[in-house]
C-alpha positions as CSV (number, residue, x, y, z in Angstrom):
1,X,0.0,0.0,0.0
2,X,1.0,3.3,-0.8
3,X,1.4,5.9,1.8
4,X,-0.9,8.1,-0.2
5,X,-3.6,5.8,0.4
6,X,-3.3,6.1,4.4
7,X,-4.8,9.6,4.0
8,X,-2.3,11.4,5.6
9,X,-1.7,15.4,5.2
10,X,0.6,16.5,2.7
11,X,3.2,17.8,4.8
12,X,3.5,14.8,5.9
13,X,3.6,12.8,2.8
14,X,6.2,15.5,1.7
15,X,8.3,14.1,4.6
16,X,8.1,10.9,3.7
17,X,8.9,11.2,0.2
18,X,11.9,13.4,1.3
19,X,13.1,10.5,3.7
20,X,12.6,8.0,0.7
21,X,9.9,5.7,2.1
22,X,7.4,4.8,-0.8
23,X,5.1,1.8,0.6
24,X,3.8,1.3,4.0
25,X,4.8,-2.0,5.5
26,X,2.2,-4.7,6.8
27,X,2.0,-3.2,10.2
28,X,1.7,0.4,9.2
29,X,-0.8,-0.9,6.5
30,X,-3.1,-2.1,9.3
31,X,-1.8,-0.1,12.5
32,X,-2.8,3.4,11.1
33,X,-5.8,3.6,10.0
34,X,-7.1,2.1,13.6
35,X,-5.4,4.6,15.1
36,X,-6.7,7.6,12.9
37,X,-10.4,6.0,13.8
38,X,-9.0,6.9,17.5
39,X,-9.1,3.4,18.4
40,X,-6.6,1.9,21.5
41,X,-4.3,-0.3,19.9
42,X,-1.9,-3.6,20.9
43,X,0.3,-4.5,17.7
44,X,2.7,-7.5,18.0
45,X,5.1,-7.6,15.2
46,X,9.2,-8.5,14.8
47,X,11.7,-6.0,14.8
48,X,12.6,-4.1,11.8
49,X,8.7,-4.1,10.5
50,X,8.4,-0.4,10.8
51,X,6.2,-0.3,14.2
52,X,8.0,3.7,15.0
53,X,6.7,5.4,11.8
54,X,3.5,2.9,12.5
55,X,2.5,5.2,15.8
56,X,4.6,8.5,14.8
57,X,3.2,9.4,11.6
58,X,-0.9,9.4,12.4
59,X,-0.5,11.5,15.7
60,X,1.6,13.4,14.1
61,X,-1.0,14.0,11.5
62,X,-3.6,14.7,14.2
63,X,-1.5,17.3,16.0
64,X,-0.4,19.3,13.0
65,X,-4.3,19.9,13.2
66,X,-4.1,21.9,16.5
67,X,-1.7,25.2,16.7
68,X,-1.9,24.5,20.9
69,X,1.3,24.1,22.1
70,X,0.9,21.4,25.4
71,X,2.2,17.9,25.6
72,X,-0.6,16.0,23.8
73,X,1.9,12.4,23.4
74,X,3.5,10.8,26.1
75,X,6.0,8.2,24.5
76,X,7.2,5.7,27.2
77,X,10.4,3.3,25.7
78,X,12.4,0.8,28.1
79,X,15.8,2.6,26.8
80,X,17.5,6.0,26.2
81,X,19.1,4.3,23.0
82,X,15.8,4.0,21.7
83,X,14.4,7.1,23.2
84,X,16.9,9.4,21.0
85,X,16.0,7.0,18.0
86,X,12.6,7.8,18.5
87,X,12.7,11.4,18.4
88,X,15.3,11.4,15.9
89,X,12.5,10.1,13.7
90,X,9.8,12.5,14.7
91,X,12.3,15.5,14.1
92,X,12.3,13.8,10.2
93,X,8.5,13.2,10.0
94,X,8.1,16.6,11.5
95,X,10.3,18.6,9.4
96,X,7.4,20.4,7.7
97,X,5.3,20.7,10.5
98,X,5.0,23.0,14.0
99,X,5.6,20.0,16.2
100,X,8.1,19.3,18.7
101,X,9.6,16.7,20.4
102,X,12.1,15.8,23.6
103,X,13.6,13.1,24.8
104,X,13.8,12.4,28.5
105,X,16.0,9.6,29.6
106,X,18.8,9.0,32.6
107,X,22.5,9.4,32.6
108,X,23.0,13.0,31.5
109,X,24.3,16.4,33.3
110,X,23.0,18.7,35.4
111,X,22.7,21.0,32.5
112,X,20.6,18.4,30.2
113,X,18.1,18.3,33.2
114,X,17.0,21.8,32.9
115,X,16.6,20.7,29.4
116,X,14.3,18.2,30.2
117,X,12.5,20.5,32.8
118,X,11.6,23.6,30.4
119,X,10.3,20.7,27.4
120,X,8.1,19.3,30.3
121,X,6.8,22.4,31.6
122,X,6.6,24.4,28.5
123,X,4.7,22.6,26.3
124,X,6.7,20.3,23.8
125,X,4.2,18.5,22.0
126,X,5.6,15.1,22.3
127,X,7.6,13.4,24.9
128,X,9.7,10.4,24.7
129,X,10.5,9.3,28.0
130,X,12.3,6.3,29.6
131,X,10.0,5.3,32.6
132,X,12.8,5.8,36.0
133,X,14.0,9.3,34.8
134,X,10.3,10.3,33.7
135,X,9.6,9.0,37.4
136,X,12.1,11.3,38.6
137,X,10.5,14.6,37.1
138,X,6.9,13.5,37.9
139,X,8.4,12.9,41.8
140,X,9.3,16.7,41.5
141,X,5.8,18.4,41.2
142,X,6.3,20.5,37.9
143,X,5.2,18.1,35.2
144,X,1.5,18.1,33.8
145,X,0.2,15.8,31.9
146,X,-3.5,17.2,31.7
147,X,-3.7,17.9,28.1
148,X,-2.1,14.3,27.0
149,X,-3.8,13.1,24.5
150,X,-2.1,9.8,23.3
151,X,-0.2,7.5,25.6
152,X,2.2,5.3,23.7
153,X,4.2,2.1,25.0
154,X,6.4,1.1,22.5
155,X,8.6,-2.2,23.2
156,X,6.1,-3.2,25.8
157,X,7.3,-6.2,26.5
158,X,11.3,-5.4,26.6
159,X,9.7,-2.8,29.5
160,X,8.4,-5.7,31.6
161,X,11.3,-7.7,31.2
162,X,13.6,-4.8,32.8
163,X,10.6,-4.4,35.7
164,X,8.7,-1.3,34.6
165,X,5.6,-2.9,35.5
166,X,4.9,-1.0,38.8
167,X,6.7,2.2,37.0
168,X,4.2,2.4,34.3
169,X,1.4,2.1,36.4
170,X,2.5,5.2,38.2
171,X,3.0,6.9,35.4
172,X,-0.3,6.4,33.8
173,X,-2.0,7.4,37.1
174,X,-1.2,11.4,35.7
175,X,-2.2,10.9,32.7
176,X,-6.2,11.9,31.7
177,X,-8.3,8.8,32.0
178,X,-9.9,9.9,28.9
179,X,-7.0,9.5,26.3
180,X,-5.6,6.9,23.7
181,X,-3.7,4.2,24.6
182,X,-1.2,2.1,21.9
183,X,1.0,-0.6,22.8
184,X,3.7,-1.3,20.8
185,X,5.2,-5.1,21.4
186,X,7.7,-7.8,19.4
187,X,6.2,-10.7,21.9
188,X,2.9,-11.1,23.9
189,X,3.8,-12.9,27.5
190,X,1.3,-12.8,29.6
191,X,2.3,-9.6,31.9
192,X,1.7,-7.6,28.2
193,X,-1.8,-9.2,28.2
194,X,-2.2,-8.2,31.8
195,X,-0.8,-4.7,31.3
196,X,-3.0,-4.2,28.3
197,X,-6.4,-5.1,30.6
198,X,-5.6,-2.5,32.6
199,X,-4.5,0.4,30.3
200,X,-6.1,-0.4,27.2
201,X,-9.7,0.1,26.2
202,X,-11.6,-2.5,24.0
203,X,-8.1,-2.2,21.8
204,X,-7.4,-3.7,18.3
205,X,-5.3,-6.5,18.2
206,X,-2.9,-7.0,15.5
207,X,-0.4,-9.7,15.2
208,X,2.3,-9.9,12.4
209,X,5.1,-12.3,12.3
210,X,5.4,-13.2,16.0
211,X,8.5,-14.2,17.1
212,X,10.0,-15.2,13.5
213,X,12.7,-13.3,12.4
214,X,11.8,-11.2,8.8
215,X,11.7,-13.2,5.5
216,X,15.0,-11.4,4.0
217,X,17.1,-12.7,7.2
218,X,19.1,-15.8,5.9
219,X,20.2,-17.2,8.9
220,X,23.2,-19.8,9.6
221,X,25.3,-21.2,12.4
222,X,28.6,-22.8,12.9
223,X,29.1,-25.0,15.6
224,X,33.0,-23.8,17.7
225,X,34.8,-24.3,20.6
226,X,35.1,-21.0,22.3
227,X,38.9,-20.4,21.2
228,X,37.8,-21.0,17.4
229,X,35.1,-18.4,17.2
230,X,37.5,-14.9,17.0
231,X,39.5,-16.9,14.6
232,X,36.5,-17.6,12.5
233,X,35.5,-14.5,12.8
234,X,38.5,-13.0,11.4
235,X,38.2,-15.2,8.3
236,X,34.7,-14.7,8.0
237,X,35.1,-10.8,7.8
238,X,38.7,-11.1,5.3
239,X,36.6,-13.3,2.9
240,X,34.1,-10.9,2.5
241,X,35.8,-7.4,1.5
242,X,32.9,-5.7,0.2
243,X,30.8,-6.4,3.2
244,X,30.6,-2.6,4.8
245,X,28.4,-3.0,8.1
246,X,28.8,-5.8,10.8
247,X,27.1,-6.0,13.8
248,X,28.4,-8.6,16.5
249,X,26.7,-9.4,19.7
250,X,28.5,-10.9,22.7
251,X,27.0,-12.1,26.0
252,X,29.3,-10.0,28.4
253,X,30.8,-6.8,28.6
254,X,33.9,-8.4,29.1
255,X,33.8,-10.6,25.9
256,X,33.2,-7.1,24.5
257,X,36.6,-5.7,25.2
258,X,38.7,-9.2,23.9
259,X,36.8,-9.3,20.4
260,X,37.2,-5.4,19.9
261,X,40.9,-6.4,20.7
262,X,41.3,-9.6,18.7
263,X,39.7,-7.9,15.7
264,X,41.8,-4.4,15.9
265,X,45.1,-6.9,16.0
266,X,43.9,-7.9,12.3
267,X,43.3,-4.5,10.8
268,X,39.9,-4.2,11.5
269,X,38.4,-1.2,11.9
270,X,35.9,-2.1,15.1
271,X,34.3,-0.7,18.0
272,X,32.6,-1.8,21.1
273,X,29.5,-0.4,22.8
274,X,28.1,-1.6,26.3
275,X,27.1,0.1,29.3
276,X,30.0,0.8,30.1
277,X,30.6,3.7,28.1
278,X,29.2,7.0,28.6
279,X,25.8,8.5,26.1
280,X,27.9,10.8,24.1
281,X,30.5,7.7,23.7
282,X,28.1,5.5,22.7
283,X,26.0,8.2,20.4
284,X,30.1,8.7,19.1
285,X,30.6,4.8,18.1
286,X,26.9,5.0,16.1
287,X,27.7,7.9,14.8
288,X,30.9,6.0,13.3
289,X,29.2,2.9,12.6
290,X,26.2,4.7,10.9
291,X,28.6,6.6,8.5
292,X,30.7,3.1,7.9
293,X,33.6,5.1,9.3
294,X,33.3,2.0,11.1
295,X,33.0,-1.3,9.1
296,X,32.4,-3.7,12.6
297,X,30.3,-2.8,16.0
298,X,30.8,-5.0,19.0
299,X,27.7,-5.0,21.3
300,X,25.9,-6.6,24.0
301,X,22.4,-6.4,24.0
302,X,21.7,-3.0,25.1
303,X,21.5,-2.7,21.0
304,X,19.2,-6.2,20.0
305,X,16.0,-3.8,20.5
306,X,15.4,-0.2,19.6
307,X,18.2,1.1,17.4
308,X,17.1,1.9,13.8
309,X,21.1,1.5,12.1
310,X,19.9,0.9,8.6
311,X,22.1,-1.4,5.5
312,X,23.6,-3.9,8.6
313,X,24.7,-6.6,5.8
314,X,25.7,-8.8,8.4
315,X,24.7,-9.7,12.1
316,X,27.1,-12.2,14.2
317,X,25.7,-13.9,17.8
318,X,29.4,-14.3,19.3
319,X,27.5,-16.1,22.0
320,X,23.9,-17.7,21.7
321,X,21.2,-15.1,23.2
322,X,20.1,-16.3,26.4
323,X,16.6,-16.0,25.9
324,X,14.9,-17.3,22.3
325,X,13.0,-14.2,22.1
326,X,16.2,-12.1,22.1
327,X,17.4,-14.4,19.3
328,X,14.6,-12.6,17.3
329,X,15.6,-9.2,18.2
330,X,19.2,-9.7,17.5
331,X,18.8,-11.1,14.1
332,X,16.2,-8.5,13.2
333,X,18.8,-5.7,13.3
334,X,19.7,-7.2,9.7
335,X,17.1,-7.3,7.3
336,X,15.4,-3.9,8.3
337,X,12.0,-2.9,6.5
338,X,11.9,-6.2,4.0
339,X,16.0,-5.4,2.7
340,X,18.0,-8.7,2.9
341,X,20.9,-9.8,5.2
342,X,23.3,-12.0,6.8
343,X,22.7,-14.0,10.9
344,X,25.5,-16.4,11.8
345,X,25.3,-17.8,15.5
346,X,28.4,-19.5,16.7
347,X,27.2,-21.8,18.8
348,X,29.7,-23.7,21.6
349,X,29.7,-27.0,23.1
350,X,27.4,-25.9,26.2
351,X,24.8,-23.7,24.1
352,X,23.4,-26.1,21.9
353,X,20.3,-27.3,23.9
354,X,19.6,-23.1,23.7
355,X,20.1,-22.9,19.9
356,X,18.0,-26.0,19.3
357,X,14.9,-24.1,21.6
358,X,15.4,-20.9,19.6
359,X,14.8,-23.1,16.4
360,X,11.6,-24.9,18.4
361,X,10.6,-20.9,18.7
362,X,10.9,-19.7,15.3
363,X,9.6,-22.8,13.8
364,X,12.6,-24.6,12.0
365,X,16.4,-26.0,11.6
366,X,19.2,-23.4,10.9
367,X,21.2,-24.3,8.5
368,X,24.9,-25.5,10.5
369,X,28.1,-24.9,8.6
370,X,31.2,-26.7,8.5
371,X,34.1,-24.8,9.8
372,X,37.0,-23.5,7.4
373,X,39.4,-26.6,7.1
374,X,42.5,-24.1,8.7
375,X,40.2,-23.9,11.8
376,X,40.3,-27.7,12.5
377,X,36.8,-29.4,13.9
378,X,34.6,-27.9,16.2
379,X,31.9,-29.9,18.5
380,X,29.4,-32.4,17.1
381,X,26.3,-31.2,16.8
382,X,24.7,-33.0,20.3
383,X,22.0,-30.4,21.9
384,X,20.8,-33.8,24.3
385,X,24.2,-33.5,26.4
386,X,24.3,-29.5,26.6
387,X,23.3,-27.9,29.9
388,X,19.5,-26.6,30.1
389,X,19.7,-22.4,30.1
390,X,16.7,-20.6,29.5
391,X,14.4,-20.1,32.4
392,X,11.3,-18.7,30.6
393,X,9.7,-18.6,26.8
394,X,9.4,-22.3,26.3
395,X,9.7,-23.3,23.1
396,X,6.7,-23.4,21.1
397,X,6.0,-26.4,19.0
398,X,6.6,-25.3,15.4
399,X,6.9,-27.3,11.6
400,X,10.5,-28.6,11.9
401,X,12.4,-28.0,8.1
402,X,14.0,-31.0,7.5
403,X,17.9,-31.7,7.2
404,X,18.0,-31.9,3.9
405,X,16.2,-28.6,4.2
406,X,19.2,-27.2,5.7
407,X,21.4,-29.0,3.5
408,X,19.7,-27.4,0.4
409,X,20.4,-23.9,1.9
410,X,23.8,-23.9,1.8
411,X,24.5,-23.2,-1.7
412,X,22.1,-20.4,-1.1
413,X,24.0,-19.0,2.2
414,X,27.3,-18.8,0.1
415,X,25.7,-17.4,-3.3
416,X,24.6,-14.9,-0.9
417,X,27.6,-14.0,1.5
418,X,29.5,-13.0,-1.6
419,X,27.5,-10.8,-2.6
420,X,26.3,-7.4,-0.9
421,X,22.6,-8.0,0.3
422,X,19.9,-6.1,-2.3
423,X,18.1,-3.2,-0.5
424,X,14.9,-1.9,-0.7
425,X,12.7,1.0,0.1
426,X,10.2,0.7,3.1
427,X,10.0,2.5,6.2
């Protein structure tokens, strides 16, 4: 579907055109008109479907409407990552209209809190707040949320899972009880249900692609002893020149450090990013690895959900997620808005029991690769004798692809991986 056909203002559609989108994606297809029919809202769908612009651009439509100038949104988000990604993209959808935008989220200066203070207190149209440091402003008197119009909870579910429960139930107790409530989710446990009965009015439910990663991510593993997988690495990356943007995630902070180390020792040009660092050192490395000034970002998980970095050719689990739903969201960074890409896992002798519930969870066998001869064997392929991890999402029972299945794939994987992955344009 066209954008054109979502009746949207022309301003609007201006900005979209500018920003190159052309077609809406499944969930904006079915998310926005319910909303413009002011309609509550739960939408489940994977990451990189487009669920931002899904909510952004028909409140954005509706306040360009009003020349008021009070917070009428109230955006809540489980992370300042995705809290500056967020308005980043209402600044761009908003170019050629009145409306403004802030982000409030922890870990700044002194300085940055005044910030915050004067867009609460004087009127900034939307607000995109983390849930502790909006907490923190509320706790101080000054903030009022009477004219709020729309209360949007975007990654739901990654909220619950870092115990915002209790915080977002505090926060909606200033809100108006007459208002518009849209929840924005990648899974649907059931605290999400549970928080939905209580904040959400006879909503819409929408459901795309739950829990599968999207249909351009062509994913593989290799199966490594733990001192194998750098090395592997290495040759992976030196076999594939023309490959510009590589995202690796690692389990530990630590782990972090030694692959950024192991992979500068080659001649790569790499970066880490964890909690460790400070905001403007981490907005530095995205800046870098945005621009491909950097060709390889080393992450933990703080960027599996909520960073939009778009044309990621290739996305590398150093360490199998330890949850199968995160498998999803790590994968998904590839791929974005129906493009193509690249998911290797390297999976160790102790993680295969967790690989083989991820594939019970997305519903079939990922193809495993044999290891460059130079490398020497890694572990047989034996998930009965690996240790038991994950302590919640049980896998779900699912069509299992065959061997030869996986088999067949192969001469796909490698047609691909030499070649840079096509893209396309969808927001």
């Amino acid at each position: 579907m066209k954008f054109q056909e979502l009746h949207l203002s022309d301003n609007l559609l201006e900005a979209i055109s500018f920003m190159g989108f052309e077609e809406a994606t499944p969930i904006q297809e079915q998310a926005i008109p319910a909303i413009q029919q002011h309609k509550d809202l739960i939408a489940c769908a994977q990451t990189g479907t487009g669920k931002t612009a899904a909510f952004i651009l028909p409140v954005l439509d509706e306040l360009a409407k009003d020349n008021t100038h009070e917070t009428k949104v109230l955006v809540i988000v489980p992370t300042r990552e995705l809290a500056l990604q967020i308005d980043q993209q209402i600044q761009g959808f908003a170019y050629f209209t009145p409306v403004e935008s802030m982000a409030i989220y922890g870990g700044g200066t002194g300085s940055e809190w005044d910030q915050q203070k004067r867009a609460l207190t004087s009127g900034t149209e939307i607000i995109v707040a983390t849930p502790g440091k909006l907490i923190s402003h509320l706790n101080m008197g000054y903030v009022k949320f009477d004219h709020v119009k729309y209360l949007i909870l975007d990654e739901a579910d990654r909220m619950l899972d870092m115990g915002f429960y209790d915080d977002i139930q505090k926060i909606i107790t200033y809100l108006p009880k007459e208002r518009q409530t849209l929840m924005f989710s990648a899974t649907m446990p059931p605290k999400i249900k549970q928080l939905a009965s209580k904040a959400l009015k006879n909503p819409v439910e929408i459901t795309i692609g739950l829990s599968k990663p999207a249909e351009g991510v062509l994913q593989a593993a290799y199966l490594t002893y733990e001192n194998q997988k750098t090395p592997l690495i290495i040759h992976l990356l030196a076999d594939k020149p023309d490959v510009k943007s590589i995202l690796i995630f690692s389990s530990t902070k630590k782990k972090v450090n030694d692959i950024v180390r192991g992979l500068r020792g080659k001649g790569f040009q790499v970066e880490g990013i964890s909690s460790d660092l400070e905001q403007n050192q981490r907005e530095e490395v995205l800046r870098g690895f945005r621009s491909k000034r950097v060709r390889v970002l080393v992450a933990t998980d703080v960027l599996s959900r909520g960073i939009d970095i778009k044309d990621i050719d290739i996305v590398i689990n150093y360490d199998v997620p330890g949850d199968a739903e995160d498998y999803v969201h790590r994968v998904g960074r590839t791929a974005r808005a129906a493009t193509s890409g690249l998911a290797i896992t390297l999976i160790n002798e102790n993680d295969m029991r967790s690989f083989q519930q991820i594939e019970a969870l997305i519903g079939y066998d990922v193809m495993k690769l044999p290891l460059p001869a130079e490398l020497g064997e890694g572990p047989k392929w034996n998930p009965k004798s690996a240790p038991r991890r994950f302590s919640r999402n049980s896998p779900r029972k699912g069509k299992q692809h065959s061997r030869n299945h996986s088999h067949e794939n192969q001469k796909k994987f490698h047609r691909k991986s030499r070649n840079k992955p096509p893209r396309g344009k969808k927001s």
